[in-house]
Residue, then its C-alpha position, 0 to 999 in steps of 0.5 A: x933206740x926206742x920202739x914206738x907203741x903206736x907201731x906194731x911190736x912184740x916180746x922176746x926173751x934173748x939167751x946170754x952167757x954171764x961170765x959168772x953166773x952161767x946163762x941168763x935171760x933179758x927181755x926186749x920189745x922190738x919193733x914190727x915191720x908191715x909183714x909182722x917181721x922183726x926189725x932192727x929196732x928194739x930196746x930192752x925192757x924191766x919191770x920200770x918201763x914195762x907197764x909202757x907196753x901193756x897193751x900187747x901183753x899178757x899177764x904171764x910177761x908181767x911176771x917173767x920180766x920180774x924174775x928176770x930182773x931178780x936175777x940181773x949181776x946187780x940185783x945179785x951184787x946188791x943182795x950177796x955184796x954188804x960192801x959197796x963195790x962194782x960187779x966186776x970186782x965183786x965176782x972177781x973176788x968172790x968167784x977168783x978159782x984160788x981165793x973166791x968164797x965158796x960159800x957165798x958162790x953155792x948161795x948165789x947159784x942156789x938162788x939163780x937156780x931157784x929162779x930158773x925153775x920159775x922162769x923156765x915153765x913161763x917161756x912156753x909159747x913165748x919167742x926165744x933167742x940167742x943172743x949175740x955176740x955184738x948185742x943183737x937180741x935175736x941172733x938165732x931163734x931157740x923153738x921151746x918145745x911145748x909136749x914134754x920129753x921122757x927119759x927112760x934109764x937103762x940098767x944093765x946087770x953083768x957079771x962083773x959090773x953094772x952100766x947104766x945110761x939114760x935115752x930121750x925120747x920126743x914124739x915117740x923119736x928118740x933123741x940124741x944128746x951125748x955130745x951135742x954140746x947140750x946145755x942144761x938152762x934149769x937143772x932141777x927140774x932139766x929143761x935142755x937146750x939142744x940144737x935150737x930146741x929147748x926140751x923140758x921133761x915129763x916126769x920131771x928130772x933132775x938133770x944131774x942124772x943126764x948131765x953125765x951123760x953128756x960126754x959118756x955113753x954109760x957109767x959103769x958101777x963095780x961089783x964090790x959097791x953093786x947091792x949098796x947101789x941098786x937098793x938106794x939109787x936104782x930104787x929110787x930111779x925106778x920108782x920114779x922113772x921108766x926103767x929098762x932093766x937086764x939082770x934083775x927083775x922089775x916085778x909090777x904089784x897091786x895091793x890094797x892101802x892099809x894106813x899105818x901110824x906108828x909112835x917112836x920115842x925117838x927120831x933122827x939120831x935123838x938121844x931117847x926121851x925116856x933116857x934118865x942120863x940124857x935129861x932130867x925134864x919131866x916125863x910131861x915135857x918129852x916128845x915122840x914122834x908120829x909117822x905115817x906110813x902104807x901097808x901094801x900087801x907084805x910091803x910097808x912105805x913111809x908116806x912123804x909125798x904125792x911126788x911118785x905114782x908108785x913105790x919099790x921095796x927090793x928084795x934080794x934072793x941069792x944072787x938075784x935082784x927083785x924090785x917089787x914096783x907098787x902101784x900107789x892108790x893115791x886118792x886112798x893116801x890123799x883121803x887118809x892125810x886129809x882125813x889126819x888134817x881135818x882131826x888136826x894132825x898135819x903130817x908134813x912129810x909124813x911125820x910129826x913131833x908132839x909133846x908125850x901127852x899131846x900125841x897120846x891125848x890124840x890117840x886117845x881122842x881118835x881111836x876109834x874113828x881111826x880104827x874104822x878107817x882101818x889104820x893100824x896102830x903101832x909103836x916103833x921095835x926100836x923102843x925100849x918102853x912099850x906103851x899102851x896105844x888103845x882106848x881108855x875110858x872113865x865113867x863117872x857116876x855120882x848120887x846125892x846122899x844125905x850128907x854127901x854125894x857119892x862117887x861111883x866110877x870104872x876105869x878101863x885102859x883096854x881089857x884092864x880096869x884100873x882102881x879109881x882111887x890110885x887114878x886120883x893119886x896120879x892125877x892129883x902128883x901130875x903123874x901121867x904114866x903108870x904101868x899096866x898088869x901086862x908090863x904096858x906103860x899106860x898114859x893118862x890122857x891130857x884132858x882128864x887132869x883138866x876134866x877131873x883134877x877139881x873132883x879129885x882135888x875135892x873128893x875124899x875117901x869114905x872110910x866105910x866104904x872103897x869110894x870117894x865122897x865129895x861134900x854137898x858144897x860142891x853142888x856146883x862141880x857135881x852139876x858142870x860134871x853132869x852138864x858136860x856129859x862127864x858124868x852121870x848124876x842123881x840130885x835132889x831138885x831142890x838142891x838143883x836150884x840153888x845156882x839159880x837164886x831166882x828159882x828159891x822157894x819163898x820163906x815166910x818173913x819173921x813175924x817180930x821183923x821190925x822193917x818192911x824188905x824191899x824186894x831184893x832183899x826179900x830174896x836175900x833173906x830166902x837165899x839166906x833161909x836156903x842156905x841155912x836149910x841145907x847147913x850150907x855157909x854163904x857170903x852176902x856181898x851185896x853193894x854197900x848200903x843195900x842192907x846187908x845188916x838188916x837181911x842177916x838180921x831178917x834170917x836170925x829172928x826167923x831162926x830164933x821164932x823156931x825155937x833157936x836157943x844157942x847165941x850167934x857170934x857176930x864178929x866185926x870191926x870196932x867201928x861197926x859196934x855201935x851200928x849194929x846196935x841200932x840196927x837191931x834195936x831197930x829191926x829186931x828189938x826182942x833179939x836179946x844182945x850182949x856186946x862183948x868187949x872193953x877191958x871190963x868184959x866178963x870173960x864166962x862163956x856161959x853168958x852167952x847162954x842168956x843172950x841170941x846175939x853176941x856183938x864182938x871185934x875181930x880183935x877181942x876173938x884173937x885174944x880171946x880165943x881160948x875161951x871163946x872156942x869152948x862154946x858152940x854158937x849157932x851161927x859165926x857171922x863175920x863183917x866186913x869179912x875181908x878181915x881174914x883175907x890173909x889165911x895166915x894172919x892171927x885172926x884168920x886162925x882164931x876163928x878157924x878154931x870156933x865152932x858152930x853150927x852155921x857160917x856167914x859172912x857179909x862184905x862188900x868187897x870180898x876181894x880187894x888185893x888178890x884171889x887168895x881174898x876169896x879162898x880165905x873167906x869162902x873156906x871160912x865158910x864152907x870148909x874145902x870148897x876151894x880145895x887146900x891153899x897150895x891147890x887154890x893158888x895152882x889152879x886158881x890163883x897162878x892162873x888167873x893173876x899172872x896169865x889172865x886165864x879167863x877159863x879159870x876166872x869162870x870156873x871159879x866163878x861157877x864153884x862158888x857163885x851158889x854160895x855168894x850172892x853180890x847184888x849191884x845198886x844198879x841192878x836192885x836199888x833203882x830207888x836210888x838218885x843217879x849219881x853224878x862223877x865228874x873230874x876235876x883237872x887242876x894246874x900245879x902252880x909254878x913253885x908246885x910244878x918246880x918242886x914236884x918235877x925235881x922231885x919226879x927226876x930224883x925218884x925216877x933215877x932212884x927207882x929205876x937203878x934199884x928195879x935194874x939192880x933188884x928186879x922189879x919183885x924186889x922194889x916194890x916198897x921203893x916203888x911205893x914210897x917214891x909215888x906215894x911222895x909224888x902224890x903228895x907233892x901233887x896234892x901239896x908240896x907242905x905235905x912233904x917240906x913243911x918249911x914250904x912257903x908258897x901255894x898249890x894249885x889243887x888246893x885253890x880248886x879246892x877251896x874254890x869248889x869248897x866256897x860255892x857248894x857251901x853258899x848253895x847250902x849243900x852238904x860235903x864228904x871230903x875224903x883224902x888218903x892223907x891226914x896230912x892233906x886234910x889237916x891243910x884243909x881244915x887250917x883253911x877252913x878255920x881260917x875262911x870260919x866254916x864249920x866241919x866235922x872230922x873223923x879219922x883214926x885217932x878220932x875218940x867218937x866216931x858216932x858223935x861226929x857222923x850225928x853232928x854232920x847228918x843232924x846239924x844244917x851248920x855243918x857242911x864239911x865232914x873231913x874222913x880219911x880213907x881207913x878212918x871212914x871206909x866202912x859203915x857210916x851212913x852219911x846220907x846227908x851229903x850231896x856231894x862228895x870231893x875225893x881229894x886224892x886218887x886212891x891205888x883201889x878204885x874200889x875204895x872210891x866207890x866205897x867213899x862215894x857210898x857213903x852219901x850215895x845209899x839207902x835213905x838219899x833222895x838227892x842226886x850225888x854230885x861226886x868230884x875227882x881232884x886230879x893234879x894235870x901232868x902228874x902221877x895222879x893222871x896216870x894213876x887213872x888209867x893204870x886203874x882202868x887196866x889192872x881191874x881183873x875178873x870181868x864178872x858182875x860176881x866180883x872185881x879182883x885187882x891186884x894191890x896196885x903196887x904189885x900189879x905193876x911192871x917195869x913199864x908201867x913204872x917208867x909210864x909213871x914216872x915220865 
């Protein structure tokens, strides 16, 4: 039958008895009559039909027919059963008294006793009945009783045993329950059936204490097992619950809370932390424990909840039992864990597990403000090590000396004072511990190797005195100490400024200065004089074409105007010669030059006396290093210094080996493949700035390339930002014509398209089966050698299979663009990794008769070609390949610039577009992208985009593109 809504109704909740699952509950909505009296109508309701009854409702039915639904035998079948089956054989077999699955059985009544004590608390005020046994929902009515019940247990003490019992008491009435048949509906927490009333209790009890009881007047407890009992289980109860006691004495206390932490090296049966046979992990990786716990007077009790208003410690004197009752200050105890909590120490259940140096970091931090809390600190009698567990201190003092900065320190652990200098050896081995004159062990604490490890690492011993020195390079790190409050600091002002290069004083310009400054480099030329004033070394790293060359030149006739006599070396690639030639026969035509190289050169150190300026290669130093480390020059400047970015390399060495007053470097990309670029360069420069190569790669260089630790990549920043000033066109050359990039997506023809995708599916199978048998570290030159074939199958099928016939898609566009820029008398850079591509280019342009310049390596006169290009309006092509016309031309003449391949290095992009795009231009740079569509060359550009690094306007690291993939972007690739 269905009840009708538009009638008078209401909710019951009707008991059953499962065969299986004990008592359950199911809710019906009968039907009313004119005197608001149940009827015989009814039906039975879920969560699928209850919202048709909503108007009558409250919110608390919504939720009590959910949890009855939740425990219905087909919700349990369908939870418990993985098979399909019918409930009735499944709790055959699952509950069968020989065969049946126990542990599913405890799972099951684990879950349904879960749900009672939800459903339970929900039913007061709510109609509750029994249900017949013909179906009738409201046989007989239960009346749930709304004021709790207490239990109250009773301790009788004899001489030969102990009886124990429990009595009910509701209303002051006392309540009897011993066989009465009562029923147990939820056992944790009791709610009783009993006589048509349905008890719950107040203090909640587990009804495992009553339901012994329900058809024994008492438990008898022998002597034999008496003190066992009494200190575990009668404890407990009378911690809990009102307790009538005969034999012994429940004595009631009142004391003050004192809190207590206390430290263990080990918890719950766990072998010690400290055992040399129980592990072999570093001291750094073990953990303690943290408990807290409450001193009241002569008592102490472990914290684990607010579940108890009080706590009891037994104590027994002879024959005799004391039960010191203590009343809890429960808002103390709730202060003290909040307090915990606030300061990030979440003690759940009153402890907590921390790695070793995070609980003593804790400590340390928290000292002080626990201690006027008035907790007592302590560690564990158990454990073998004692530790130190008060407050430590280190206060730095650094003072600028003339040559140095002095380090002035005093470390306290408690009363003791510790050496600084044996602080520094620990610090520097990650050794936290060390033990103090009084046999303590004391712990270093965390944030002191993150505060100190680069002062430690920089600092070194002054071997006149019994303090540490650090060298005025490190300006920076002395400045950070000071500006986070760790250490006190007394520097020269003027020294102060160089982090700020807008605040450098102003240097008069050299009267023989050939060349008006703009007013960036203006300021580079003060930043230069600054540095030079100080004996500091320095990077000038500004964008390509901002005058890098004419800055330095600025800076060395100032220094020869001041009576300079030794000669300055400047090292470079071969390219360049020339270059710098005409620079500084143009900017500084009295500045004598000799240019050391060629076969025929006079190998006579003493030469180089007649001369300010010495033009040299790279290679030359490394072979004539021998003789050239004999003569102290004034400055050692190096271009395009990237060229000693691998400190191991013969080069890097042989200039480490010259000698000098001053140091110098000047490139537009410091930093091409990987952070070990910078160390190489700046050490060059400013020797120990960075620290030793296995520290710069520990703290800087692991951290920053493999985690992306952008902390790391702004400290790095911040040490050597004084001594590297990179200027950005954007910011400084506003003079310049914008730039116009644009990409140019090119559909491969149909034998490309065949080719490259039978090419794409061979490397794809090869590269992946050698990533899973080597791992991806050890493929990398498999991975390069397949893409680097797929690129040149985008580009041009003939660049891989000289025998093929048809044509490219790419090149069409590329002629194309070719013919119509040329008819509008403009000029073109075209730039391609591969020669291979360009010598396909220059047979179509012979053919189609246009005239072009061409530069790569094997080019014999790399000048000739750049004045054809820039001088003669006929020719305008000029063909460069990437390593051939990378650095140093000014070709200012081109308007346009068409990169024919993606390159690995975004950067070297920019550096071709650069070319054209410079100091001199008055044209607006047109730049175009050929990219081959659906092709590795499309993909390319957005791994670019996601493996660019170091998000700071000082420099763009990358890893060298190969390197810097995972397995996933390979497969990305080769889809």
């Amino acid at each position: 039958m269905k009840v009708s809504t538009s009638q008078p109704f209401c909710l019951i909740y009707s008991l059953y008895q499962h065969e299986y699952l004990g008592y359950l509950w199911e809710p019906f909505i009968v039907q009313l009559n004119d005197r608001d009296e149940l009827t015989l109508l009814h039906q039975s309701i879920s969560s699928k039909n209850i919202s048709e009854f909503v108007e009558r409702l409250e919110p608390s039915d919504f939720q009590l027919v959910k949890l009855i639904d939740a425990i219905q035998q087909e919700v349990i079948l369908k939870k418990f059963s993985s098979k399909k089956t019918t409930p009735a054989d499944f709790f055959l077999k699952v509950f069968d008294k020989t065969k049946g699955d126990k542990n599913v059985q405890e799972l099951i009544f684990s879950y349904l006793e879960k749900h009672r004590a939800q459903i339970c608390p929900l039913l007061l005020g709510k109609r509750l009945y029994i249900m017949g046994n013909d179906g009738n929902p409201t046989r007989e009515e239960i009346e749930v009783l709304t004021d709790p019940a207490s239990v109250r247990f009773h301790v009788m003490r004899n001489a030969d045993n102990t009886h124990y019992y429990p009595t009910i008491k509701h209303r002051g009435e006392k309540v009897e329950f011993q066989h009465q048949d009562a029923i147990l509906l939820c056992e944790d927490p009791a709610w009783l059936l009993l006589q048509g009333k349905l008890f719950h209790f107040r203090p909640e009890v587990d009804g495992k204490k009553l339901k012994p009881f329900f058809q024994k007047k008492f438990i008898v407890i022998p002597k034999s097992i008496e003190e066992d009992y009494y200190r575990k289980f009668v404890s407990n109860l009378i911690t809990l619950f009102d307790v009538y006691a005969k034999g012994f004495e429940i004595r009631p206390e009142e004391h003050r809370a004192i809190p207590m932490l206390n430290l263990s090296e080990s918890q719950g049966g766990q072998a010690s932390l400290f055992d040399d046979s129980a592990s072999s992990s570093s001291e750094k990786d073990s953990e303690v424990t943290l408990t807290l716990s409450f001193q009241y007077g002569e008592h102490i009790f472990r914290f684990d909840s607010f579940s108890s208003s009080s706590n009891v410690s037994m104590e027994k004197r002879g024959d005799d039992y004391i039960f010191h009752k203590i009343q809890r200050d429960i808002p103390k105890e709730k202060e003290t864990v909040r307090l915990l909590k606030e300061r990030n120490l979440d003690m759940r259940n009153g402890r907590v597990i921390l790695p070793k140096s995070e609980a003593f970091s804790w400590i340390q931090d928290h000292f002080e403000p626990l201690r006027e809390h008035g907790f007592l600190i302590s560690q564990s009698s158990d454990d073998s090590k004692r530790y130190f567990l008060g407050y430590s201190s280190l206060q730095l003092s650094i003072h600028e000396n003339r040559d140095w900065f002095d380090i002035f320190a005093v470390v306290r652990f408690g009363e003791f004072e510790i050496p600084f200098l044996q602080l520094k050896q620990l610090i520097l081995q990650k050794k936290s511990e060390f033990t103090l004159p009084n046999g303590e062990i004391a712990v270093i604490p965390e944030v002191w190797f993150t505060q100190y490890s680069e002062l430690f690492a920089f600092a070194t011993t002054n071997d006149e005195q019994d303090h540490l020195v650090l060298q005025k390079h490190h300006i920076s790190l002395v400045q950070d100490l000071g500006e986070e409050s760790l250490a006190s600091t007394v520097i020269n002002r003027k020294l102060e400024k160089l982090r700020d290069f807008e605040e450098i004083e102003d240097y008069p310009l050299p009267s023989g200065l050939q060349g008006t400054l703009r007013p960036y480099q203006k300021a580079g030329y003060d930043w230069l004089r600054f540095l030079n004033q100080y004996h500091f070394g320095g990077c000038l790293a500004d964008d390509m074409g901002l005058g890098k060359t004419l800055q330095t030149l600025a800076l060395l006739q100032s220094q020869y105007e001041n009576g300079l006599q030794e000669a300055t070396l400047i090292v470079m690639p071969t390219s360049l010669l020339y270059n710098w030639q005409l620079e500084i026969q143009k900017f500084t035509p009295f500045l004598r030059v000799l240019v050391y190289t060629g076969t025929y050169r006079e190998k006579n150190v003493d030469l180089f006396n007649q001369y300010d300026i010495i033009l040299t290669s790279y290679g030359i130093v490394r072979i004539d290093v021998d003789l050239l480390q004999h003569y102290r020059f004034h400055y050692i400047i190096l271009d395009e210094s990237q060229a000693i970015k691998n400190p191991g390399s013969n080069i890097a060495r042989a200039l480490s080996m010259l000698q000098s007053r001053y140091r110098l470097i000047l490139s537009g990309t410091p930093l091409e493949n990987s952070t070990m670029d910078l160390w190489s360069q700046m050490n060059f420069v400013n020797p120990g700035l960075l620290g030793t190569q296995a520290f710069f790669r520990n703290e800087f260089l692991i951290p920053i390339e493999k985690k992306g630790d952008e902390k790391k990549t702004q400290r790095l920043f911040s040490i050597i930002k004084p001594f590297m000033l990179r200027r950005h066109k954007s910011q400084v050359a506003t003079e310049l014509p914008e730039k116009v990039e644009s990409v140019q997506y090119c559909e491969m023809s149909e034998e490309q398209e065949k080719a490259y995708e039978e090419a794409k599916s061979y490397y794809r199978n090869m590269i992946l089966q050698h990533i899973e048998d080597e791992g991806m570290a050890r493929s990398q030159m498999v991975v390069l050698q397949g893409l680097t074939r797929l690129r040149q199958l985008a580009n041009h099928p003939k660049m891989v299979n000289p025998e093929y016939e048809s044509d490219s898609g790419k090149l069409e566009e590329v002629l194309a663009k070719i013919e119509t820029v040329v008819g509008e008398k403009h000029k073109i850079l075209i730039f391609s990794q591969f020669v291979k591509h360009l010598d396909i280019i220059r047979t179509e342009l012979d053919r189609q008769q246009i005239r072009y310049a061409y530069l790569d390596g094997n080019t014999a006169d790399r000048q000739a070609q750049v004045e054809l290009f820039q001088q003669n309006d006929r020719i305008p092509v000029f063909l460069i390949s990437l390593k051939a016309g990378g650095l140093g031309l000014n070709l200012t003449a081109a308007d346009y610039v068409f990169i024919l391949d993606p390159w690995w290095n975004p950067a070297i992009e920019a550096q071709a577009v650069d070319r054209a795009h410079r100091i001199g231009q008055d044209k607006t740079v047109f730049t175009y992208k050929f990219i081959s569509k659906n092709t590795v060359e499309e993909k390319i550009l957005a791994l670019q985009q996601s493996k660019q690094r170091l998000a700071s306007e000082l420099i763009t690291t990358e890893d060298t593109f190969v390197k810097s993939l995972s397995k996933e972007d390979v497969i990305s690739l080769l889809e």
